[in-house]
C-alpha positions as CSV (number, residue, x, y, z in Angstrom):
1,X,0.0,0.0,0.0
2,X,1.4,3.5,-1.2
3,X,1.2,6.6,1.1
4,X,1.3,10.0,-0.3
5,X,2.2,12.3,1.3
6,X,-0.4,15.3,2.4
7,X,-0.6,18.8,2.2
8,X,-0.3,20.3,5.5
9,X,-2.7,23.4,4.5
10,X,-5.8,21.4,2.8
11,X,-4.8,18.0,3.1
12,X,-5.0,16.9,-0.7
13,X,-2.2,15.3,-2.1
14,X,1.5,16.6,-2.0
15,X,3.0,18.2,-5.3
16,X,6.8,17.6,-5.6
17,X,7.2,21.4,-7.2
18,X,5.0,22.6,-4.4
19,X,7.1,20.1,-1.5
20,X,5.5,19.8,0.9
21,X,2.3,21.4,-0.4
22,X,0.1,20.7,-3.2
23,X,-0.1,24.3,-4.8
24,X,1.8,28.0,-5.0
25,X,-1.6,28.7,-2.8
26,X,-0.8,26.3,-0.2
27,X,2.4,27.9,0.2
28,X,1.6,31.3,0.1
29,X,-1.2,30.5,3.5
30,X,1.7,29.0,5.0
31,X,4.0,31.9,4.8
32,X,1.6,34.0,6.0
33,X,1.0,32.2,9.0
34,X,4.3,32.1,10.1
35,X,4.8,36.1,9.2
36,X,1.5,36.9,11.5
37,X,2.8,35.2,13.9
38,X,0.2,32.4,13.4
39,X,3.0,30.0,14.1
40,X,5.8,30.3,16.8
41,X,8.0,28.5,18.1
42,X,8.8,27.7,21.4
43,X,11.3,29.6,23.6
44,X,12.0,32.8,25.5
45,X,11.1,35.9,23.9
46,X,13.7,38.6,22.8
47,X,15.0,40.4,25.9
48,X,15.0,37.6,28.7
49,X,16.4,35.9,26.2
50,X,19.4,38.0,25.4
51,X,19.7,38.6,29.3
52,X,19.8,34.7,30.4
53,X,22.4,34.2,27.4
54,X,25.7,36.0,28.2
55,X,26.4,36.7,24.8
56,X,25.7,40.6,25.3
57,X,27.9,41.3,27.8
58,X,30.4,44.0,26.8
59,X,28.3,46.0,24.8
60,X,27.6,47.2,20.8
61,X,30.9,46.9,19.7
62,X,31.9,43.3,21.2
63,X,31.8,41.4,18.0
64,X,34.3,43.4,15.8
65,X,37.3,42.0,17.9
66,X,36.2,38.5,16.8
């Protein structure tokens, strides 16, 4: 038995041009999704991010030396 693959938008079958969706449309509702913010992904947003991280310390100008 052969499984295909399904669009993640509509659920009709996967197009390999489209990969993974079936249509330019398809992809076009995913990317807006993820650009309103539809979709996120997990984690810790901007600023307790960069504090918890230790990568800032030393200011603006800390990553020409490297």
């Amino acid at each position: 038995m052969s499984r295909k693959a399904k669009c993640p938008i509509c659920g009709k079958h996967m197009v390999a041009e489209h990969k993974p969706f079936c249509s330019q449309r398809c992809q076009k509702i995913d990317l807006n999704r993820w650009l309103s913010e539809v979709y996120l992904v997990p984690g810790q947003d901007g600023e307790a991010a960069l504090e918890g991280s230790g990568d800032h310390e030393g200011g603006d100008d800390d990553w020409q030396g490297r």
